[in-house]
Steps between C-alpha positions, in 0.01 A plus 500: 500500500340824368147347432340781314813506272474099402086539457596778225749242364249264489213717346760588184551153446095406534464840271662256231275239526228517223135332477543324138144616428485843606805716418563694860691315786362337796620798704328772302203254494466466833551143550737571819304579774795499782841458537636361852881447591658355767824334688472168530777210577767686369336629181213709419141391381273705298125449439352599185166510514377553198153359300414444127250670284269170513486165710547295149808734385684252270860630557424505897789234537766724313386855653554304854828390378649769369441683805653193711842563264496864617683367783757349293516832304650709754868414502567762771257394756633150595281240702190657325201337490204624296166301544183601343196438708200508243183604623116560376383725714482783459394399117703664255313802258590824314472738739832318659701561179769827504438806321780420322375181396141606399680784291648191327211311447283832372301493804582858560 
């Protein structure tokens, strides 16, 4: 398995996950801090780990889940497991958001 090739697979599909209150997705936002793949029993595990833009983020639940599903998005990568791991620290700010994204936002 070609690891660098199923962590760009992964980042489209996370590129089409949107925060329902800001209009830029958790990619571009900066939410994902680290992507981590590996074999195991037969199948491959990736680790997401990824953070939200505050501790009392109301759609935390659905972000995490959507990028759960990822897994189950990926037709041709079969055994693939997809498990966010949401962390605090480092705290999310601006300064972790794309270019791209702060273009968006009229940040730039």
């Amino acid at each position: 398995m070609n690891f660098d090739s199923l962590k760009e697979k992964i980042i489209a599909e996370l590129k089409k996950i949107y925060d329902p209150e800001i209009p830029v997705n958790i990619y571009e936002l900066g939410l994902i801090y680290d992507i981590e793949c590996a074999e195991e029993r037969g199948g491959t595990t990736c680790i997401v780990t990824m953070t939200l833009t505050s501790a009392g983020c109301p759609v935390s639940e659905s972000l995490v889940d959507q990028v759960r599903n990822i897994g189950y998005l990926l037709d041709d990568v079969p055994d693939l497991i997809v498990e966010p791991y949401l962390v605090f620290d480092p705290p999310w700010s601006q300064e972790k958001m794309s270019d791209e994204a702060k273009l968006q936002l009229g940040m730039l």
